[in-house]
C-alpha positions as CSV (number, residue, x, y, z in Angstrom):
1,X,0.0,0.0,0.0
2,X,1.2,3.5,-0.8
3,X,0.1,6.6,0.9
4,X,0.3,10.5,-0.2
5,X,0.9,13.1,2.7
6,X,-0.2,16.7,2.4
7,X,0.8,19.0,5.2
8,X,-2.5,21.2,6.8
9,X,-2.9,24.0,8.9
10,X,-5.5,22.5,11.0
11,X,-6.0,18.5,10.8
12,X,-9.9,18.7,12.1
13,X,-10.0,21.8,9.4
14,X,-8.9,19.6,7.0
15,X,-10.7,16.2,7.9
16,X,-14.0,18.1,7.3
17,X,-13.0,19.3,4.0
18,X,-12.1,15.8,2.7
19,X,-15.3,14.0,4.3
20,X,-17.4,16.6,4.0
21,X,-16.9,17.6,0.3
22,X,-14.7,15.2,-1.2
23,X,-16.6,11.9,0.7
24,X,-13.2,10.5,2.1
25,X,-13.4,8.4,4.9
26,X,-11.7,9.2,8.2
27,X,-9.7,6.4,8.7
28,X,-7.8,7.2,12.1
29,X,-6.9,10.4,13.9
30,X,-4.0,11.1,16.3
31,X,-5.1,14.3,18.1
32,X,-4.4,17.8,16.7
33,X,-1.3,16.5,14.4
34,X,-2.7,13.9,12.4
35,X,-5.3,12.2,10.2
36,X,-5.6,9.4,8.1
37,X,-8.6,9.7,5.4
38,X,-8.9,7.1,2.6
39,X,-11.3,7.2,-0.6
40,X,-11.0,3.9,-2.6
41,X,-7.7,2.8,-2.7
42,X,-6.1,6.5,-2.4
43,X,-4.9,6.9,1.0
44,X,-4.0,10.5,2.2
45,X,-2.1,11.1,5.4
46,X,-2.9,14.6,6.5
47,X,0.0,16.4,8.8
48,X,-0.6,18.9,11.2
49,X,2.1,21.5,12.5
50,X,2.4,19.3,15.1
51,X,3.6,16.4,13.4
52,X,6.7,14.8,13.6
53,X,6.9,14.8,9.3
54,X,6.3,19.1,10.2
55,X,9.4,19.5,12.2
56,X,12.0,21.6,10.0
57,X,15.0,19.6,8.7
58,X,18.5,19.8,9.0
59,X,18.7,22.8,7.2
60,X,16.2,24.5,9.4
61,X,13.6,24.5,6.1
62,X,9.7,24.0,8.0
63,X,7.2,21.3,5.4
64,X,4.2,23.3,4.6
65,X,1.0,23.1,2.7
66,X,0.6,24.2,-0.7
67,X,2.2,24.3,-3.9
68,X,0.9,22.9,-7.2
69,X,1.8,18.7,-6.7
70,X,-2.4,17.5,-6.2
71,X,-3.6,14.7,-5.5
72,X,-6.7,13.4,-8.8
73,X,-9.6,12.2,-7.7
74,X,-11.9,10.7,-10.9
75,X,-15.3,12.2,-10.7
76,X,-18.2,11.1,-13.2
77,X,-20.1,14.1,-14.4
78,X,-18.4,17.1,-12.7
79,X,-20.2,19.9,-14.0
80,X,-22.8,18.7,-12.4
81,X,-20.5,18.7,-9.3
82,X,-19.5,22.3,-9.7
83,X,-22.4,24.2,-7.6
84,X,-21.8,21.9,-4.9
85,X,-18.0,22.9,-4.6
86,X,-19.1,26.3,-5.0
87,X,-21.6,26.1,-2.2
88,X,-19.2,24.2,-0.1
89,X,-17.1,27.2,-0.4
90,X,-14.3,25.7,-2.0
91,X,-11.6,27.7,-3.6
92,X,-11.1,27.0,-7.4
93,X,-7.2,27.5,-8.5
94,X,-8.3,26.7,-12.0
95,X,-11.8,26.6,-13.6
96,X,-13.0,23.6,-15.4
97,X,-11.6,22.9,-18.6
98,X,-12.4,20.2,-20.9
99,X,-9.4,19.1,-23.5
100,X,-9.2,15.7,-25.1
101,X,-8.5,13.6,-22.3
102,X,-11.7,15.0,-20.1
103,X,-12.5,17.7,-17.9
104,X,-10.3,19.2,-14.9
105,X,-11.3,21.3,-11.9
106,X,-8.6,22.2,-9.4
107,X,-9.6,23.4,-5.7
108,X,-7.6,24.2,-3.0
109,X,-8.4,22.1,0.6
110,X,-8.4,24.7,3.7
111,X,-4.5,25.0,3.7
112,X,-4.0,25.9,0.0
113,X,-3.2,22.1,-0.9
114,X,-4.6,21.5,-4.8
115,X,-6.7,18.5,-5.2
116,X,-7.8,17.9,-9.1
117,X,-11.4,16.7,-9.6
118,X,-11.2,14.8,-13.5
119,X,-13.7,13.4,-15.4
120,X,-12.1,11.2,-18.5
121,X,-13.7,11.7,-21.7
């Protein structure tokens, strides 16, 4: 089994946002530093500030959320999807757009981490 790990601001925060609007399932949850969500087989470790993986390194560099790496979830018929995310107030880094591999929508979870919804052609 692989996992992906996205660094949060605030686990519960961002435990909500993945149940709640994305329908993961909370899988496990260590206090304020950590969660474990899963929907199908994508696994996604989520790492509060008071994680061990948050710690800053050697060079004194602190892991934090963002960026433009995402994790794709595969959505069937996403416009249909879209008022939801926009009632959910989800922030959209990029609109949908359809090309010839499908459509894309790309939000941001609480902490500014991109997750892309796809729908294949």
């Amino acid at each position: 089994m692989s996992a992906v790990r996205y660094f949060v601001r605030n686990v519960q925060e961002a435990i909500e946002f993945y149940r709640d609007v994305l329908a993961f399932e909370l899988i496990t949850q260590y206090g304020p530093a950590m969660a474990i969500v899963r929907r199908g087989e994508l696994t996604l470790w989520l790492a509060g500030p008071r994680s061990s993986a948050a710690q800053p390194t050697v060079e004194g560099e602190t892991p934090s959320p963002g960026g433009w790496n995402r994790i794709v979830v595969l959505t069937e018929d996403l416009r249909s999807k879209l008022a939801d995310i926009e009632a959910a107030g989800c922030k959209i880094r990029v609109p949908l757009r359809t090309g010839p591999g499908g459509s894309q929508l790309v939000i941001q979870d609480p902490s500014g981490n991109c997750i892309e919804l796809f729908e294949e052609a």
